[in-house]
N, C-alpha and C positions, 0 to 999 in steps of 0.2 A: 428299511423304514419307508412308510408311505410318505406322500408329499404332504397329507393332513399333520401324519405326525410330528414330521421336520417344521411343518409353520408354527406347533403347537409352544415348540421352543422360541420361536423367534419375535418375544415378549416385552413389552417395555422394561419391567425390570432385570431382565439383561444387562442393559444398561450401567448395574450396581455391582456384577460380579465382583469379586477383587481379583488385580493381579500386582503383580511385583512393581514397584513404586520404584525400581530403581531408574529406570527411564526418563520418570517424570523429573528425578534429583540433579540429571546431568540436562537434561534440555533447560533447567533451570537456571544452571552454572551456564551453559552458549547463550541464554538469554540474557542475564545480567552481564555477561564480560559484554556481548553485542550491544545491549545499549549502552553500555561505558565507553567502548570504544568509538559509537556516531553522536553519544554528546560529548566527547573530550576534543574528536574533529571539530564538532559545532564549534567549542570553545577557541580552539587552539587555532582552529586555519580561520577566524573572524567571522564566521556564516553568522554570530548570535547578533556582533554589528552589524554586518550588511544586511539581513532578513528580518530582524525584529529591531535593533536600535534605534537605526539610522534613518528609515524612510519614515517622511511623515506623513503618508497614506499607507493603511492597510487596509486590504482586500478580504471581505471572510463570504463565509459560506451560507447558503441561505436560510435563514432563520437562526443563524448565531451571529449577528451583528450588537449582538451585547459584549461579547467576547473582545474585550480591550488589552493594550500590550503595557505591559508594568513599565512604571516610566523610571527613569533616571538609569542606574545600574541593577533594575531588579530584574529583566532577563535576564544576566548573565551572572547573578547570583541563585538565579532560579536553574540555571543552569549547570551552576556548579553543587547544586543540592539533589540535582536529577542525577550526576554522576555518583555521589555518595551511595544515591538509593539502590542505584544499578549495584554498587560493592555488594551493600548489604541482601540485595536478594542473591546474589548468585552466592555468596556466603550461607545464606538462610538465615540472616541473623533479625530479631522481630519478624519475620515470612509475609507475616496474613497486612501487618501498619506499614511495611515498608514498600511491598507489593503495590497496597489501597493508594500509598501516596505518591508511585513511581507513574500510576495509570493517569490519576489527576492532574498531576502536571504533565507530563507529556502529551494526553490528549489538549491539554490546555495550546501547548504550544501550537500544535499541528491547528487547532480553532480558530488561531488568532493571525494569521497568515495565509489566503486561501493561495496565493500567486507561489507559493512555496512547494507547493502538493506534492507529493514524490507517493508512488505505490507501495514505498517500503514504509514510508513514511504512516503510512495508514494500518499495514498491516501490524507493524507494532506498536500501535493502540487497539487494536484489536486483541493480539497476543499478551500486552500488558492486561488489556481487562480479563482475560482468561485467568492469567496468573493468580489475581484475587483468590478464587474458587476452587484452584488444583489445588490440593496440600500436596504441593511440592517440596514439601521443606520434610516430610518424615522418613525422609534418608538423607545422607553423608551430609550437614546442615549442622550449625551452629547451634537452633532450636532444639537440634532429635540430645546433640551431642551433652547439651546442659539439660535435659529433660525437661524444657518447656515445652514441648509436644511431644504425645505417648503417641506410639505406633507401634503394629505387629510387621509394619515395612511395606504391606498396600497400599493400595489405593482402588478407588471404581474404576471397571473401564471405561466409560464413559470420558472418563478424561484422556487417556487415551486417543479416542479416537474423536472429540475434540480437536486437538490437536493436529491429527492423520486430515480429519475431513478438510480442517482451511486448509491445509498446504495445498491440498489435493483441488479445493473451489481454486485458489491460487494458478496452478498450473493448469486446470481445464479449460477456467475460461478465458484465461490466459492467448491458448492455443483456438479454442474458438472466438476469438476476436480476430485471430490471424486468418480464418478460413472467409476475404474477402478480396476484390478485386486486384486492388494495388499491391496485397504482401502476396501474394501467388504470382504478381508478374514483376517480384522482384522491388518493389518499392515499398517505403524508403531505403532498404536495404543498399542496394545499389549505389545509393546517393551516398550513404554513408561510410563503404566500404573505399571507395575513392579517397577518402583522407589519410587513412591509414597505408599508405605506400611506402614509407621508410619503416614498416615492420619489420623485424625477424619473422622470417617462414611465409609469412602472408604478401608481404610488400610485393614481391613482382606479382603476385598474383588475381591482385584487389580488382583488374577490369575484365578479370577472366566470366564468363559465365558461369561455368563449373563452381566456382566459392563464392559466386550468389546464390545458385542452388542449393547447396551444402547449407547454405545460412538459413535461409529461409525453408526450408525441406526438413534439413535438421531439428530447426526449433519449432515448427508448428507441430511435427511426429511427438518431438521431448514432452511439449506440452500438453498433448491431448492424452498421450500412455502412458509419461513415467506412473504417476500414483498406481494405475492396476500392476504394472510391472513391479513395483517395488512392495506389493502387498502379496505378488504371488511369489510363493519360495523357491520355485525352477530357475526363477528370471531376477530373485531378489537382487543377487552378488551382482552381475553382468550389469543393472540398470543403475547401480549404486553408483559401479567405475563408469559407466556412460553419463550419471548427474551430476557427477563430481568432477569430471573433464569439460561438460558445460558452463557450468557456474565458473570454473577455474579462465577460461577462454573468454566467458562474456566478464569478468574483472578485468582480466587482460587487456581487452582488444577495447569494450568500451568505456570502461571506470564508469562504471554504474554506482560509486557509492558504498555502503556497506549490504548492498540487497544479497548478492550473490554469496558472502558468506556467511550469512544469517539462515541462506535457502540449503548451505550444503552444515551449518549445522543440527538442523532439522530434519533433514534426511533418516537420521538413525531412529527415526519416530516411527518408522516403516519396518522394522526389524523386532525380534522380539522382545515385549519388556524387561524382560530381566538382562539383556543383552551388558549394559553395566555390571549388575553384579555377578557375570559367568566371567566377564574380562577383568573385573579385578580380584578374582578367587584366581583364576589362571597366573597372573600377573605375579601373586604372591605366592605361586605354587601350592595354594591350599584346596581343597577339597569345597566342589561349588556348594554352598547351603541354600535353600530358596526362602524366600521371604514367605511369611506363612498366618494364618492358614489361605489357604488358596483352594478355590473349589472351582470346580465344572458348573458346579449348578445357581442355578439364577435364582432369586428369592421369590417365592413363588406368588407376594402381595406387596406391591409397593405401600409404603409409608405414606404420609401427608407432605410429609418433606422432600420425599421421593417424587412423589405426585406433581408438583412445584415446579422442580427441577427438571425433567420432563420436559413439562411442560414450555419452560422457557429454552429449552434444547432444541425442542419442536420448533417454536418461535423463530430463534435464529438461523436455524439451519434454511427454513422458508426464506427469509431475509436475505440469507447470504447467495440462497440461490435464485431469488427475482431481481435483486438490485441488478446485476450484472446485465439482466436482457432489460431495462426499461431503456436503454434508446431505442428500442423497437415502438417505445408511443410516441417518439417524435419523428418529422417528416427529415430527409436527408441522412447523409455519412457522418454520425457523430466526429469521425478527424475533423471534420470541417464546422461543423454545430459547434463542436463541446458540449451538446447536449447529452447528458448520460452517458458520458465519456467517464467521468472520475467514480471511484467506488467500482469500478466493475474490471478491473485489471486487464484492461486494454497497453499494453506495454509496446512501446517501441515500435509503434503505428504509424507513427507522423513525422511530416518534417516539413515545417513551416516557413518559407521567407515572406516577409510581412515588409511593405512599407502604408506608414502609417501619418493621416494629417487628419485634426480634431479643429474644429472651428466655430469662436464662442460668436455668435450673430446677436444683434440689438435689434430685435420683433419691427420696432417703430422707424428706425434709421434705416435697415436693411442694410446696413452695415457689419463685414466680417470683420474678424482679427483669429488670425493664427495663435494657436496656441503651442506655447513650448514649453514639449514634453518635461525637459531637464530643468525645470522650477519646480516642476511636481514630485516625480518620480525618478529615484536612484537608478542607476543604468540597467539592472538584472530586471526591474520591472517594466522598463521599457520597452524589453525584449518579450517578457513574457505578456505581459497582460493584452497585444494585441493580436494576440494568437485565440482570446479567448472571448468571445459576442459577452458574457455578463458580466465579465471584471472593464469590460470595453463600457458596458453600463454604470455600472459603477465610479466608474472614473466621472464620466459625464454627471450624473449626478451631484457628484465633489465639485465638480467644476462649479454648474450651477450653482450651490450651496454658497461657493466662495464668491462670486458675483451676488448672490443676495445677503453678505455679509458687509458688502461693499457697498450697497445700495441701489442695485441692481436687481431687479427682484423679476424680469421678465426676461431673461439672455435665454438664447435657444441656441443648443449644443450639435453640432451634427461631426461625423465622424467622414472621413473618406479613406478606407484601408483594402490595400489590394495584398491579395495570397495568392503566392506560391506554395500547392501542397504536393509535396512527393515531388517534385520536379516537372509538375503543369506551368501550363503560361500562367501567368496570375490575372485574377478575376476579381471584381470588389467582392466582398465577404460581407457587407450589409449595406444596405440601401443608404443614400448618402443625402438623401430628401427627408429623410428622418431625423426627426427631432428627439435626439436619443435622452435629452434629459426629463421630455415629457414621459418616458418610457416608463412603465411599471417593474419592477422585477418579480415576477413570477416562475413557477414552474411550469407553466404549458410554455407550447413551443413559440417563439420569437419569430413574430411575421416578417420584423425588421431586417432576418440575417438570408442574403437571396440564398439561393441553391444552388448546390456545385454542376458548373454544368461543360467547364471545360475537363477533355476526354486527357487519360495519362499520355 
């Protein structure tokens, strides 16, 4: 076959082929048990009080400062309705309403809270909005099972590889966020392998060089090749038991959360679709049947609907893969900025010791007054938000607001915060001659934050 001919297939309606939906019915079932089991922790270990209750300041993201937190006990009723939702999709029971409203609130939460961010955190509203659009529900499902959705057991592939390509944006640039100064010479790594010394297996070993290499060697390789490895079938099986010893190790070693097994049960996304329904024909000792009909050949004119679809396929995929490089339009190390750090799965980069002094000044008197943090902000926030120049603004901002509430309508805010990143000396992290409440919040870059200039 010429190389004309081979492109002549490689058409957007492609995209449509059908194949075996049973894939999509079981990453359904790891998606709804997964988010039952990180909003039942939300509920159960208190995160819904201490991250949405309790504090009375929140932090959001820019251009959703509309996004306000339900007052009294309606987080954690909202909470306990997110868990429901999670039953009934991994059930498939209503699929396409229960789906729409599992997206909307959980995006919601993650909106209304920026100082919360977590990567996992993001990715499953991303993955929740996907869910919408898969008919995941036309196998092993409550729906297929009462006949309120007819199916021949496909689906497009498209969705498919949906699914394949985040994982895969996930772990690339994951791995290329790793390919910079500080993680190739061992930090944060280093710094943080030090705590764990009363391990099993690792503990005598934590100041060794060797299982800093392993660490950091390990994980920048896992992250830039599993995807091609798990999509080629020489290397399939080998890269499964190598992602699944990862994941199993970074739960382990650093309690990440529910990230790690959300990431190994995704994995089988990488294997063939019908992969489910060969293992529960085997399982039953019956005779595999495939879901049908299923064809080789792509439709050779897409639809208007198709067209659409496409289209916004097109859309995201560019999305998903610019967002990750835009700290490349700002000056300096995003660890140290925060700029263009979030959304682009920068993981496990940094390590911040921060001390931190905010001081409200009266213009006319030239008079200071220290401000204390612990009137404002619950402890978790006071850890986080000075790690970060816009929630650093933001704060100030509030500040001000509350002196012009007071009758104070000209107080000027100045910050004085020195960072420790990676185990540097620490350095102020913004200029302390600035009047941070006069500050705008903007997307271009912050002249106010200096630039890192002490060496690891």
């Amino acid at each position: 076959m010429t190389t004309t001919s081979r492109l002549s297939h490689l058409r957007p309606s492609i995209l449509f082929q059908p194949v075996d939906g049973s894939f999509a019915a079981f990453f359904r079932i790891v998606f709804g048990l997964v988010m039952f089991v990180d909003i039942a922790l939300h509920l159960g270990g208190g995160a819904v009080e201490h991250i949405w209750a309790a504090p009375r300041i929140h932090f959001k993201y820019y251009g959703f400062e509309w996004v306000h937190i339900l007052a009294g006990q309606g987080m954690h009723l909202l909470f306990a309705v997110l868990g429901v939702l999670s039953i009934c999709v991994a059930l498939g029971l209503f699929y396409r309403f229960t789906s729409t409203l599992l997206f909307l609130g959980f995006t919601y939460t993650f909106l209304a809270e920026k100082a919360a961010y977590q990567n996992h955190f993001y990715l499953l509203c991303l993955i929740s909005f996907f869910m919408i659009w898969i008919p995941a529900h036309r196998n092993f499902s409550i729906d297929s099972w009462r006949g309120w959705v007819k199916s021949d057991g496909t689906v497009a592939v498209w969705t498919l590889w949906l699914l394949r390509g985040q994982i895969a944006i996930v772990y690339f640039f994951g791995g290329l966020a790793k390919l910079n100064y500080d993680w190739l010479h061992g930090e944060p790594m280093r710094l943080w392998l030090t705590a764990y010394g009363d391990y099993w297996l690792i503990g005598p070993y934590v100041r060794e060089e060797w299982l800093v290499a392993f660490f950091i060697f390990g994980g920048l390789g896992l992250d830039l090749f599993i995807a091609p490895l798990l999509l080629w079938s020489r290397t399939r099986y080998a890269a499964f038991a190598v992602s699944l010893t990862f994941h199993l190790l970074n739960n382990w070693i650093f309690r990440i959360g529910i990230f790690p097994w959300f990431m190994i049960g995704a994995t089988p996304l990488f294997l063939a679709p019908d992969w489910p329904r060969r293992a529960l024909a085997r399982w039953r000792g019956q005779p595999f049947t495939p879901a049908g009909p299923i064809t080789t050949t792509a439709p050779k004119k897409l639809t208007s609907r198709q067209l659409v679809a496409t289209t916004l396929l097109a859309a995201y995929a560019i999305i998903q893969l610019l967002a990750p490089l835009r700290h490349m339009l700002y000056p300096g190390d995003p660890s140290w900025t925060e700029q263009g750090h979030r959304f682009a799965w920068r993981m496990m980069l940094r390590d911040k010791r921060v001390d931190a002094q905010f001081t409200l000044r009266d213009p006319r008197s030239k008079i200071d007054w220290p401000v204390r943090l612990d009137r404002y902000l619950v402890p978790w926030q006071r850890k986080v938000i000075v790690n970060d120049p816009d929630m650093v603004l933001q704060f100030c901002h509030y500040l001000k607001k509350e002196k012009e509430r007071q009758g104070f309508p000209d107080y000027e805010v100045y910050a004085q915060i020195s960072t420790s990143l990676n185990g540097r000396r620490p350095q102020l992290m913004l200029d302390p001659t600035v009047d941070l409440a006069s500050q705008s919040r903007t997307l271009l870059p912050a002249p106010w934050i200096k630039p890192l200039q002490t060496k690891l």
